[in-house]
N, C-alpha and C positions, 0 to 999 in steps of 0.2 A: 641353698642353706635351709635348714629345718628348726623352728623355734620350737619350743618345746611347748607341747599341752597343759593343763593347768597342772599335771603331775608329771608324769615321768616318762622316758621313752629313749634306753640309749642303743647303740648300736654295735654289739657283738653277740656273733648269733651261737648259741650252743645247743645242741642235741640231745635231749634227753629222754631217759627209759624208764621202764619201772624199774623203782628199787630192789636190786636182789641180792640174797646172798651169794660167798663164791662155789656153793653147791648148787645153786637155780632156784631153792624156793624162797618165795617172798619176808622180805625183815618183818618184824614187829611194826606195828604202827607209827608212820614217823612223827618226832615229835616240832609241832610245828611252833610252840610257845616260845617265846625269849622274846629275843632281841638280834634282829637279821640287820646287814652293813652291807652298803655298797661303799666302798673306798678308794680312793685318789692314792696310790702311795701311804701313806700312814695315816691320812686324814679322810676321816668320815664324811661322805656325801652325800650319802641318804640311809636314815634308820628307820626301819620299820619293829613296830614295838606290837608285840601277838598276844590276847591275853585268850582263855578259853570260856566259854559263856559259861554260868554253873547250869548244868542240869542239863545241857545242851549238846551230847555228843557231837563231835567236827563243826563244833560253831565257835567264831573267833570275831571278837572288837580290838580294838588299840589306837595305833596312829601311825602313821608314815610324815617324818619330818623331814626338809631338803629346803637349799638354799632358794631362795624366791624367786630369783630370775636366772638364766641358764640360755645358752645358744648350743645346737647342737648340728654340728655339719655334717655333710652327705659320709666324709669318711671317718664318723665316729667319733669326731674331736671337740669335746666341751672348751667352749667360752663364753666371755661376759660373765663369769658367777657372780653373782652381785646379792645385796639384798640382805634382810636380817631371818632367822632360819623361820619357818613356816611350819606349824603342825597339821597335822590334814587327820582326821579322825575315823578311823573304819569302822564302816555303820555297817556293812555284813562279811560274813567271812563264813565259807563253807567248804568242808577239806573232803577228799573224793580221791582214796588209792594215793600215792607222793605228791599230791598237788594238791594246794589249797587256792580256790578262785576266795577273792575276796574286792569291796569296793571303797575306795577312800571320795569324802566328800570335801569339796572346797569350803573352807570357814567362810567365806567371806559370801559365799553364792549357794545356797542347800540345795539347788537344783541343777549346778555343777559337779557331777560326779563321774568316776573313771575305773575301770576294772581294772584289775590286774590277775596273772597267775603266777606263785610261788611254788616253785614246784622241788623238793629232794633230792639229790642226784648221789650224795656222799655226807658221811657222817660229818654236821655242821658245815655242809656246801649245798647250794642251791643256785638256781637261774628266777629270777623275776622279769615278766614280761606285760608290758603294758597291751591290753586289749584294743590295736589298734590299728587297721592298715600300714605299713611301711618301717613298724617298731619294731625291733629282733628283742631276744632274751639278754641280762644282763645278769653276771656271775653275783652271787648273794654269798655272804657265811655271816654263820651264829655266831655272836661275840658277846663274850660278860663286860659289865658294867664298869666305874662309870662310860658311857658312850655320851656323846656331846658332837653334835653336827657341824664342823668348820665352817669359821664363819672369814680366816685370813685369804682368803684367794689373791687372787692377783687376777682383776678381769682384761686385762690388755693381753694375756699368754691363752693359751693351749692346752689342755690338760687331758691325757687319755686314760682310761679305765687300765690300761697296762701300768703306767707312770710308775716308776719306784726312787726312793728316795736314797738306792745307796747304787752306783755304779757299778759294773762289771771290772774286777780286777784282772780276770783276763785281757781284756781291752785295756787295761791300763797299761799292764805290761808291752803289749806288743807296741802301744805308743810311745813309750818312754822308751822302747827298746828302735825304736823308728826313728827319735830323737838322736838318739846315744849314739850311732854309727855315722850319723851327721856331724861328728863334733869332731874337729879335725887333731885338739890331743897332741901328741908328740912330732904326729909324723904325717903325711899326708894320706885322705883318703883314697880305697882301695876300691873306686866304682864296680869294679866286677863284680866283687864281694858281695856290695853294698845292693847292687842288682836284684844276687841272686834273692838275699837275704828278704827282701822286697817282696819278692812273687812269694816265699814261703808266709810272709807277714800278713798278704793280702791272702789266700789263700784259707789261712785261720780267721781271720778277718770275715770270710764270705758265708763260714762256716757256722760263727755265733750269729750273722744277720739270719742262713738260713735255721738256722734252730731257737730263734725268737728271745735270743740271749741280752739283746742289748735294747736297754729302756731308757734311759737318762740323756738329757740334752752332751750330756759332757760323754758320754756313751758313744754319740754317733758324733759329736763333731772327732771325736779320736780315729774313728772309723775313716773318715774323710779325711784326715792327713794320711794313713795307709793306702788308700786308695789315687789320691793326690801325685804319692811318690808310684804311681802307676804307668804304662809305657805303652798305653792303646789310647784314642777316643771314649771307649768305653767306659774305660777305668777312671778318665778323667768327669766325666757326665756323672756317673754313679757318685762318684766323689763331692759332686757341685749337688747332687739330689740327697743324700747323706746331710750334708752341710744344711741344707735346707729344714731337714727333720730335724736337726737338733736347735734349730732360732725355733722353731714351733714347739719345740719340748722345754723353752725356756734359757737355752743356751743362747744370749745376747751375741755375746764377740765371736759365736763363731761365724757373723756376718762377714768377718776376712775371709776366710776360709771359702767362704761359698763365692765371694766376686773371685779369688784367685784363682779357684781351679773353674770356675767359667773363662777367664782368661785362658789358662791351659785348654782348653778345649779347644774353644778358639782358634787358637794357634797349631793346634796338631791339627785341624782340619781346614789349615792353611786358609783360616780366617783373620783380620785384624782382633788383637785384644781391645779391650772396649774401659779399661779399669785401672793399666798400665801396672799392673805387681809382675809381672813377667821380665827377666834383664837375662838377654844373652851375652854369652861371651865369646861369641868364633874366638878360631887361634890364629885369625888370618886379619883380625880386624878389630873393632872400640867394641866396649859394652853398649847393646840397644836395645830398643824395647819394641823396635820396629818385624813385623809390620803393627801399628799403635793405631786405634782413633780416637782423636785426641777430641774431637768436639758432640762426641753423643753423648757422655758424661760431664755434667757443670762440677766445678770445685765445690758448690753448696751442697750437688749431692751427695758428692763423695765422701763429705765428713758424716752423713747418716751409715755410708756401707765402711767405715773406721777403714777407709781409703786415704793416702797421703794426694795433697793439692797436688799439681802439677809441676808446679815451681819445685815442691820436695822433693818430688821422684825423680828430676832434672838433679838436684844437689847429691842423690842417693849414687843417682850414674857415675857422676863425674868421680862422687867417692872410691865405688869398686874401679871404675877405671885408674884411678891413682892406685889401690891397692895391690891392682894385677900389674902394674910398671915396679913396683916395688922390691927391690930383689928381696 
């Protein structure tokens, strides 16, 4: 885990060139003045505010403000935000072809100081990067006013420079569509169908994870019921790792999710489930949950992973076992 320097330093790395036009030769001077944003979803994380020195060609003061305390881990993922917002003041700033180096000082310490470079890459887009062993570039855009640094985090969660605040409705759909052919309806289900329908679900499924489509906790726990209803090890593993990104993205309850298709895993690699959400039903024999183990999991922990007691999933059995006698 990587705590953060007295300023800043997050981890997505981008590429960047001189600015050009799409004939080859170089733009006009970029203009580095405003007000540049790094943001979480809708809420601002760190603003850097550029003014231009008078009389001082490529010379820039302002400030960079950000929440005060900050964790940031080895794969990019902000936590702990805490703290009330901090202004850091830039005592030099010097621009040089699409990049401007420039240094913010700590209020609290004048001989705490840290570089940075901001550098152009597209009209009102940039990369800023902290001058520092082991810190990648982090995406910047120019935004008007008013601009105001969040101060509501939530420090117990996750939070990644991708994060967005409104869900993929293609995932939505293919959930609710994953849902809907589960729902038995008039007449009974038609598993062949229901199968096939599956592989094509997962298949779209694999398609927005590979083109970087899906952001939201409620994103990827949707993901991990498509893959859930899957018919390999794999499918079921991906599915329990999906589940996982979405508790880290803020998605609480999809802690079921994630014990159940460990279970399924489990069990397709003719392992014991360890969490009991799994009920077979041969056609030759009772509902069971066997093969079960039943004492690596206490009841106390199970109510953390919104797992039912043991005694419940005993009562659940006997339930479907009466249902399946049922003419």
């Amino acid at each position: 885990m990587i705590r953060s320097k007295f300023l800043f330093g997050l981890c997505l790395s981008v590429l960047f060139s001189a600015a050009l036009s799409p004939s080859g030769q170089p733009q006009e001077s970029p203009d580095f003045a405003g007000d540049w944003v790094i943001k979480i979803g809708n809420r601002v994380f760190v603003l850097i505010t550029l003014t231009p020195v008078p009389g001082a060609a490529g010379h820039f003061t302002g400030s960079l403000a950000r929440p005060q305390h900050f964790t940031i881990t080895g794969g990019g993922a902000l936590s702990n935000i805490k703290g009330p917002v901090v202004q850091y003041p830039i005592v030099r700033g010097n621009s040089s072809g699409n990049c401007l180096s420039f240094t913010a000082q700590n209020p609290a310490d004048k001989n705490d100081e840290d570089n940075f470079l901001l550098c152009i890459i597209g009209q009102g887009r940039g990369t800023l990067k902290l001058d520092f062993p082991g810190f990648e570039s982090s995406p910047v855009t120019k935004d008007k006013g008013p601009l105001v640094v969040a101060t509501d985090w939530d420090n117990t969660r996750n939070y990644f420079l991708d994060d967005s605040d409104v869900s993929n409705p293609d995932m939505q759909r293919i959930f609710e569509e994953d849902q809907r052919v589960r729902e038995p309806g008039m007449g009974k289900i038609d598993w062949a169908v229901v199968n096939k329908t599956d592989a094509a679900r997962r298949e779209a499924t694999r398609k927005l994870l590979a083109d970087g489509k899906l952001h939201t906790g409620e994103d990827f726990e949707r993901a991990a019921f498509a893959f859930q209803h899957g018919d390999t090890p794999e499918d079921y593993l991906l599915a329990h790792t999906l589940s996982m990104v979405a508790v880290a993205r803020g998605q609480s309850k999809a802690i079921w999710i994630a014990a159940a298709t460990l279970d399924r895993y489990l069990n397709s690699i003719h392992q014991p489930q360890i969490f009991g959400t799994q009920f077979d039903t041969p056609s030759n024999g009772p509902v069971t949950q066997e093969p079960y183990n039943r004492s690596l999991i206490s009841d106390a922990l199970r109510r953390y992973l919104s797992v039912p007691s043991q005694a419940t999933q005993d009562e659940q059995r006997k339930q479907y076992e009466k249902e399946r006698s049922t003419p």
